[in-house]
N, C-alpha and C positions, 0 to 999 in steps of 0.2 A: 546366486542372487538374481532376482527378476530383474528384467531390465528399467521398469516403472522407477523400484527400489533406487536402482545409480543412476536412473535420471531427477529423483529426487534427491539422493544425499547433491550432484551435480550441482543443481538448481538453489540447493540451499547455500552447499558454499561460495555460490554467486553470489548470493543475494548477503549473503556475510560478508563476503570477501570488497561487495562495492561501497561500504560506508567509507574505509581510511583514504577514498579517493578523492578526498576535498583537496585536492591542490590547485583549483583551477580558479581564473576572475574574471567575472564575467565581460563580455567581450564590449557588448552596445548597452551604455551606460541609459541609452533610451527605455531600453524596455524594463530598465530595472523595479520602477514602480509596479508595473502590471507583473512582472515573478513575485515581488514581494509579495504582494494583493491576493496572489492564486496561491500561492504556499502560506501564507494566511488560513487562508478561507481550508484549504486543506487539511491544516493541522489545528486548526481552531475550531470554534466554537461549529461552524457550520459540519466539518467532519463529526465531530458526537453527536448530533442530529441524526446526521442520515445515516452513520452505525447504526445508534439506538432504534431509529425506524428501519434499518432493513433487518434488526432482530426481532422486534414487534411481530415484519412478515415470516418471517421465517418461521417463529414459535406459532402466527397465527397458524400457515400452510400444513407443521409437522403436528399441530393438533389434527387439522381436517384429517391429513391422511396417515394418522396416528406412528409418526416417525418421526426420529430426533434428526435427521439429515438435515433438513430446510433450516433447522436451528443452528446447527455446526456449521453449515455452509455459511449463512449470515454471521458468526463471529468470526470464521475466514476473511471475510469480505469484509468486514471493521479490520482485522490485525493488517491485512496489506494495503486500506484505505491510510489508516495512521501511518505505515511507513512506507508509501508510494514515495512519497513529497520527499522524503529525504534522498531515499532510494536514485529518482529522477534527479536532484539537484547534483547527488555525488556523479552520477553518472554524466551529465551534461558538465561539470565544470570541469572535470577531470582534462590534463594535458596530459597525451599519450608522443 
């Protein structure tokens, strides 16, 4: 197996493995607004925007230079835009 290969399966079972790590609460009850507000804005409406727009570029790009890449790369770039926000939260609340 190449090495790309099990740094991918690697990468993936990270990124699987960090959701059940919500055991954590958050520490400074100050900033709780402004996490809410930015995981909001992430997972809401403003996230399907700028998905949607950076598939617009991508489909516009992989017309110009007649390749479907810029189009896959941009629904890349929406699938770990939608699960950044979790991703970070399980990550950052986690007690190790």
């Amino acid at each position: 197996m190449k090495r790309t290969h099990k740094l991918a399966i690697l990468l993936g079972g990270l990124v699987l493995g960090a959701g059940p790590a919500l055991a954590g609460v958050p520490a400074d009850p100050e900033f709780a607004a402004l996490s809410a507000r930015v995981t909001n804005w992430a997972t809401g409406n403003l996230a399907i925007t700028i998905s949607i727009g950076a598939l617009i570029i991508g489909a516009v790009v992989g017309l110009a230079r007649v390749t479907a890449m810029p189009a896959l790369t941009s629904i890349v770039f929406a699938i770990l835009f939608s699960l950044g926000a979790g991703l970070i939260t399980g990550i950052i609340g986690a007690v190790i």
